[in-house]
C-alpha positions as CSV (number, residue, x, y, z in Angstrom):
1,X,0.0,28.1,-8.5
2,X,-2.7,27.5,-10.6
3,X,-6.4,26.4,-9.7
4,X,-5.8,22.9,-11.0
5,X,-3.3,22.2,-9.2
6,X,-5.5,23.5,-5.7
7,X,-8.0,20.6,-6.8
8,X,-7.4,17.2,-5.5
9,X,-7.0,14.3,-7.8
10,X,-10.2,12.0,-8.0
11,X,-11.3,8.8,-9.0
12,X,-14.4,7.3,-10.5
13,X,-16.0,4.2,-10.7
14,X,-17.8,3.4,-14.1
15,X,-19.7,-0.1,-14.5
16,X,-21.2,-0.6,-18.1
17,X,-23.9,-3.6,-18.6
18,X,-26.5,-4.3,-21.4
19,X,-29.5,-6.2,-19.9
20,X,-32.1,-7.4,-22.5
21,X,-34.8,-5.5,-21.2
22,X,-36.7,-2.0,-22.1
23,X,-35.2,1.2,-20.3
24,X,-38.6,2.0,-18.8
25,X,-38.3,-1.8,-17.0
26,X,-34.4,-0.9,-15.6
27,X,-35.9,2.8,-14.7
28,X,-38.7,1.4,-12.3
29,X,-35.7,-0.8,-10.6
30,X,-33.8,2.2,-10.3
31,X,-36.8,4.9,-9.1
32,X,-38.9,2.4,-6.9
33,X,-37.8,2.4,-3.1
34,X,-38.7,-1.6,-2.5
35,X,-36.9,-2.5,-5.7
36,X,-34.0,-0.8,-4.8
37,X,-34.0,-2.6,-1.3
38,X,-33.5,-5.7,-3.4
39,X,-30.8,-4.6,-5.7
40,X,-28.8,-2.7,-3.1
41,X,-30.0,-1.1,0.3
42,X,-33.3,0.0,1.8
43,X,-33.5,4.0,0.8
44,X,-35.3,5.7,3.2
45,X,-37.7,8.7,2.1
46,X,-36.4,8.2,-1.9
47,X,-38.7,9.7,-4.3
48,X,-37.0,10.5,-7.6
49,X,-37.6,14.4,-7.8
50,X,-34.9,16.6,-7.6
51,X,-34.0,17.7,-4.8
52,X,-35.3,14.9,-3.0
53,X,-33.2,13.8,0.6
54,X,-32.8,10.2,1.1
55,X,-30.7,8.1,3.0
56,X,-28.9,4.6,2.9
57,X,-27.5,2.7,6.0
58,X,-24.8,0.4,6.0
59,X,-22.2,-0.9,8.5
60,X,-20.7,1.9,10.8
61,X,-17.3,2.7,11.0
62,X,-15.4,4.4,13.6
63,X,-16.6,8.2,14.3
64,X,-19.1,7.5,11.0
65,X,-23.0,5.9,12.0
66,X,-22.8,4.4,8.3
67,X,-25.9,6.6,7.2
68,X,-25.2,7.8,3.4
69,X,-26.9,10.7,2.5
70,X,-27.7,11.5,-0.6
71,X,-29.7,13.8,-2.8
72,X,-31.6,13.7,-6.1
73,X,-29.9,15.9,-8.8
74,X,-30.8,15.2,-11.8
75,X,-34.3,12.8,-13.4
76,X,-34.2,12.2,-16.5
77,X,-37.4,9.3,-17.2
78,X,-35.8,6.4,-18.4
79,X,-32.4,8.1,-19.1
80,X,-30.8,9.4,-16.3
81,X,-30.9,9.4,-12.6
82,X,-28.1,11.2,-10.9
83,X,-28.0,11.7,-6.9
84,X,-25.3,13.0,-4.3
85,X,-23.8,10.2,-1.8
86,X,-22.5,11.6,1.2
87,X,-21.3,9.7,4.3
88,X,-18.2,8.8,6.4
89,X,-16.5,11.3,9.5
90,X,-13.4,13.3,8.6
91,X,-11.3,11.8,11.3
92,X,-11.4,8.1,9.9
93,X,-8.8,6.5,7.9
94,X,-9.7,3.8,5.2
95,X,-13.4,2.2,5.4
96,X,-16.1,5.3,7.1
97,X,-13.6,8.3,5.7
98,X,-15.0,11.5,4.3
99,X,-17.1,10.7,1.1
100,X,-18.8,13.5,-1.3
101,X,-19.4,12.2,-4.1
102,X,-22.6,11.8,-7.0
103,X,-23.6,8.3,-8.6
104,X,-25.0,8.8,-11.8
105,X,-27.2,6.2,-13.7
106,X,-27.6,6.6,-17.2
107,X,-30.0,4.2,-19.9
108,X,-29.8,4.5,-23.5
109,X,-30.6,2.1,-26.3
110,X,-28.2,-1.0,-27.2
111,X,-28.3,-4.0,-29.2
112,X,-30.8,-6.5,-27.8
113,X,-31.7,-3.9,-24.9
114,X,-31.1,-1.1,-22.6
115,X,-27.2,-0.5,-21.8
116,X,-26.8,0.4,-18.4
117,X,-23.8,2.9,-17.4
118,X,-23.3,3.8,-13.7
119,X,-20.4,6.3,-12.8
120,X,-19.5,7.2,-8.9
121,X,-17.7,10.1,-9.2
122,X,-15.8,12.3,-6.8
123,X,-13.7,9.5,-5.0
124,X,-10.5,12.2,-3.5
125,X,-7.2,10.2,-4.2
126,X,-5.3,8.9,-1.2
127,X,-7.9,9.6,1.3
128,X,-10.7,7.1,-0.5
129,X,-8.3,4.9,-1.6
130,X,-9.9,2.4,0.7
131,X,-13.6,3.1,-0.4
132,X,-12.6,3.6,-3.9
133,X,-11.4,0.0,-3.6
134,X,-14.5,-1.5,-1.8
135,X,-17.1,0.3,-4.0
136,X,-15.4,-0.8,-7.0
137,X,-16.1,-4.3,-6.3
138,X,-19.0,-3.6,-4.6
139,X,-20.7,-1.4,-7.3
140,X,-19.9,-4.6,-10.0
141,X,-22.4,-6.9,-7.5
142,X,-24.7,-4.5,-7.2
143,X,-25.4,-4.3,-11.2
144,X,-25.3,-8.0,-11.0
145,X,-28.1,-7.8,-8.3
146,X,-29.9,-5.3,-10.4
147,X,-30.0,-7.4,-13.7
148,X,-31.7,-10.3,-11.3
149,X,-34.7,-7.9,-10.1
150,X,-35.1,-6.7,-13.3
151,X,-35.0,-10.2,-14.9
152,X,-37.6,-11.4,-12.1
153,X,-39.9,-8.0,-13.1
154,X,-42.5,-7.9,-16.3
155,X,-41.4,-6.1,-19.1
C-alpha cells in the first residue's frame, strides 16, 4: 500500500467573483475585524499577521461549542490572505463533525476590477459531506455579502 492511498480523499470549495473595485478596497474588507463582522462573523482577536489565533462562533452542535478556530498562515497585502479553520467534535455526525481545514483568499487584477478567488480546502470525504454541503452554499452568500460592504466602502 502506497501513501496515497493512506490519505483520505478531500474536497474543496472554490468561489470566483470580480467586483469593480481596487484590491487594496477588497483587502481592507478582508483584514479589518468590524468589516468582517458584516460580511461574515464577528472574529475575535483577528489581526492579519501570521501566526495570528482568532476565533469565529456560530451555532453549536452536539459535543461541538461552535467556536472555529483558526490561524493566520499566510499575508500577502492585497493578494493573499490564507488562515486555518478548525472547529467541530470527533464524535458528531453531519453539521459540528471534525473540521481541519485552511480558507485561502486570493486578489489579482481583472477586467474592470479585482477578481476575488476564495478556496476552503481540506473538507475529508464522507465525514464532511454534510459541511461540505452547507459551506458550499454558505461560502456563495458570504462573497455576496462581501461585494455589499465593499460596494458601501470608498475606494
Amino acid at each position: 500500500m502506497n501513501d496515497l492511498a493512506l490519505k483520505p480523499h478531500t474536497q474543496e470549495i472554490v468561489v470566483d467573483e470580480v467586483f469593480p473595485h481596487a484590491p487594496e478596497t477588497i483587502w481592507k474588507a478582508l483584514t479589518s475585524g468590524d468589516l468582517i463582522a458584516r460580511w461574515m462573523m464577528a472574529p475575535a482577536d483577528f489581526a492579519a499577521i501570521e501566526g495570528q489565533r482568532f476565533t469565529f462562533t456560530t451555532a453549536p452542535a452536539g459535543e461541538w461549542d461552535g467556536v472555529i478556530h483558526c490561524q493566520v498562515l499566510d499575508v500577502q497585502p492585497n493578494e493573499r490572505l490564507a488562515y486555518a479553520w478548525r472547529g467541530g467534535h470527533d464524535s458528531n455526525p453531519g453539521y459540528g463533525s471534525r473540521l481541519d481545514t485552511v480558507v485561502t483568499w486570493t486578489l489579482s487584477e481583472a477586467e474592470g476590477g479585482t477578481r476575488v478567488r476564495l478556496v476552503h480546502a481540506g473538507f475529508v470525504t464522507l465525514k464532511n459531506d454534510t459541511a461540505y454541503k452547507n459551506m458550499s452554499d454558505g461560502w456563495k452568500k458570504v462573497l455576496r455579502n462581501l461585494g455589499s460592504v465593499v460596494a458601501g466602502s470608498k475606494d
